[in-house]
C-alpha positions as CSV (number, residue, x, y, z in Angstrom):
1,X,-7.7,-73.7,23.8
2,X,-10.1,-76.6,23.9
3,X,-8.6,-80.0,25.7
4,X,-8.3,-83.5,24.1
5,X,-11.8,-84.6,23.7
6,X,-12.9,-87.9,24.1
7,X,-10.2,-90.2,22.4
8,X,-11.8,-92.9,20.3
9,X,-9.2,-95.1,18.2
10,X,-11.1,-97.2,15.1
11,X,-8.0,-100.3,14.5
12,X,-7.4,-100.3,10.5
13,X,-8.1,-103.8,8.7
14,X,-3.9,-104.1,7.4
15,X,-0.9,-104.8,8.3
16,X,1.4,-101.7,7.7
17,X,5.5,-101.0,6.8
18,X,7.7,-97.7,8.1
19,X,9.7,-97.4,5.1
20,X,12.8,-95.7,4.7
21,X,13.6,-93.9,1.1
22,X,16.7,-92.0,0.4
23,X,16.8,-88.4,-1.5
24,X,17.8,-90.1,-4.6
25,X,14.4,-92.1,-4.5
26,X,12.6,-91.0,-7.6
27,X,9.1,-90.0,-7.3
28,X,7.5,-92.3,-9.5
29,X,5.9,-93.8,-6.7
30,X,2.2,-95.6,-6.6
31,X,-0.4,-93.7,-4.4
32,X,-3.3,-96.3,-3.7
33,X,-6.7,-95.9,-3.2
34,X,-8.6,-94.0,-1.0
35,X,-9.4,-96.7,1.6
36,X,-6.2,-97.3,2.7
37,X,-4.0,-95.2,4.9
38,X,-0.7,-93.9,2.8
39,X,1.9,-91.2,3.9
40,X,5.0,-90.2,2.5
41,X,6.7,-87.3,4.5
42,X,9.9,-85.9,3.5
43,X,12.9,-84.1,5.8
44,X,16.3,-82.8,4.5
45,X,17.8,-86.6,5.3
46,X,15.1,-89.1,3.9
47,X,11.7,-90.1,2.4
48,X,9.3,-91.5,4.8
49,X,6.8,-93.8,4.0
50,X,4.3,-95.8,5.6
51,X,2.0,-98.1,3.6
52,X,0.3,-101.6,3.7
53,X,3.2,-104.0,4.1
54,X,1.4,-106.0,1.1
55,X,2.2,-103.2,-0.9
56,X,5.6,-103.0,0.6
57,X,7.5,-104.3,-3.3
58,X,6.0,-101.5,-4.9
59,X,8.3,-99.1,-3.2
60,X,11.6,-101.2,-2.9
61,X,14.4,-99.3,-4.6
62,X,17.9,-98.8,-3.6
63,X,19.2,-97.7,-0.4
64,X,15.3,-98.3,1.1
65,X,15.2,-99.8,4.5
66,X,11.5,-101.2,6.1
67,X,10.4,-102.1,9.2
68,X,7.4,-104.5,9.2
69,X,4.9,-105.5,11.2
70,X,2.4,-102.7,12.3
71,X,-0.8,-102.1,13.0
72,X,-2.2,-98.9,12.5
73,X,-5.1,-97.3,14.2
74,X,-7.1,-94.1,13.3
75,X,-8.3,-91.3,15.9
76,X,-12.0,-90.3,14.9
77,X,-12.1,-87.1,14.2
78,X,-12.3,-84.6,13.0
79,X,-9.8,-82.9,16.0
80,X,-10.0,-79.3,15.5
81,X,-5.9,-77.9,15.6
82,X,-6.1,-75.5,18.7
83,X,-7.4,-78.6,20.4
84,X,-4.5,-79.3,23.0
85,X,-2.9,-82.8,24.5
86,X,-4.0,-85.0,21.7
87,X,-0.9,-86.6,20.9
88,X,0.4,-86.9,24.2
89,X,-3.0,-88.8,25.8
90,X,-2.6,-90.9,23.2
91,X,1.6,-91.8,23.8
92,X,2.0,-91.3,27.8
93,X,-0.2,-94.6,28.3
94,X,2.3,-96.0,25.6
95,X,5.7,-94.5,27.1
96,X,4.4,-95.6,30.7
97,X,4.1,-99.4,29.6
98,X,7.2,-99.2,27.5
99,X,5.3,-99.6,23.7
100,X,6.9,-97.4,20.9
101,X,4.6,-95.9,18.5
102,X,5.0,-94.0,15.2
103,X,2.5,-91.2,14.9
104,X,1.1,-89.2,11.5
105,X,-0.9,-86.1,11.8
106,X,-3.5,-85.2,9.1
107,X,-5.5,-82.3,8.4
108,X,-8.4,-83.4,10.6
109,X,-6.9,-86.1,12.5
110,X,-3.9,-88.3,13.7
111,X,-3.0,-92.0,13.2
112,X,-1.1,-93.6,15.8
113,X,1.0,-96.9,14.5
114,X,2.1,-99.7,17.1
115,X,3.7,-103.0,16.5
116,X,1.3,-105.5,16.0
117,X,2.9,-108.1,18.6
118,X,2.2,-104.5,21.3
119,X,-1.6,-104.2,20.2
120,X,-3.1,-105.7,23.1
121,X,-0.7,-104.6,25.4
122,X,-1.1,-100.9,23.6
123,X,-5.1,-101.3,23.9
124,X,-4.6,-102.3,27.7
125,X,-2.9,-99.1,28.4
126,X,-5.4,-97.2,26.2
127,X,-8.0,-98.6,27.9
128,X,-7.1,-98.0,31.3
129,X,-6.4,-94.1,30.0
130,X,-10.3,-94.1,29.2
131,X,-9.3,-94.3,25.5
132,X,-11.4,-96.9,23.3
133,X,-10.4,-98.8,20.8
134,X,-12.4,-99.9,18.2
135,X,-11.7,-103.3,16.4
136,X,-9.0,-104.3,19.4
């Protein structure tokens, strides 16, 4: 299995929201265009969303629950999938300077989400874990 590669983060231009949406949610919901990142994952509890926080009214509904204020970065890929340790360089500098993250994985690649008063510290600890960051 080939190791993590050379980890190079790009910072996205928007502010983003981890949204909250119960089962009952109706799935009616607005999918944006394709230069923004968008993710709605769904477990046997809840819908989960993230999205711009701009767009954040399109999805209110009942029950819904957001927590504002991220910034999302984007790992360059594409990361083959039997490359190993990809996630975890990217969180242990997190985890080691105490900076919570919320992390979606895509086909090719992963986006890593911190909160946007944690960026610099985040990019500190990236830095130091020979990780670059683009646009921070």
């Amino acid at each position: 299995m080939p190791q993590a590669p050379d980890l190079k983060l790009k910072l996205l231009p928007a502010a983003y929201s981890v949204v909250h949406l119960p089962l009952t949610t109706p799935l009616t919901l607005s999918v944006p265009g394709p230069d923004e990142l968008w993710s709605l994952t769904r477990s046997s509890l809840e819908f989960s969303l993230v999205c711009r926080e701009d767009r954040l009214s399109t999805y209110e509904s009942a029950g819904s629950r957001f927590d504002t204020g991220w910034t999302a970065l984007y790992l360059q890929g594409p990361i083959p999938f039997n490359t190993t340790g990809v996630i975890a360089r990217l969180t242990s500098p997190l985890g080691k300077s105490g900076i919570g993250c919320f992390v979606i994985s895509t086909f090719d690649s992963d986006f890593i989400l911190v909160k946007q008063t944690d960026l610099a510290a985040a990019t500190a600890a990236w830095h130091q874990a020979d990780i670059s960051v683009l646009g921070g």
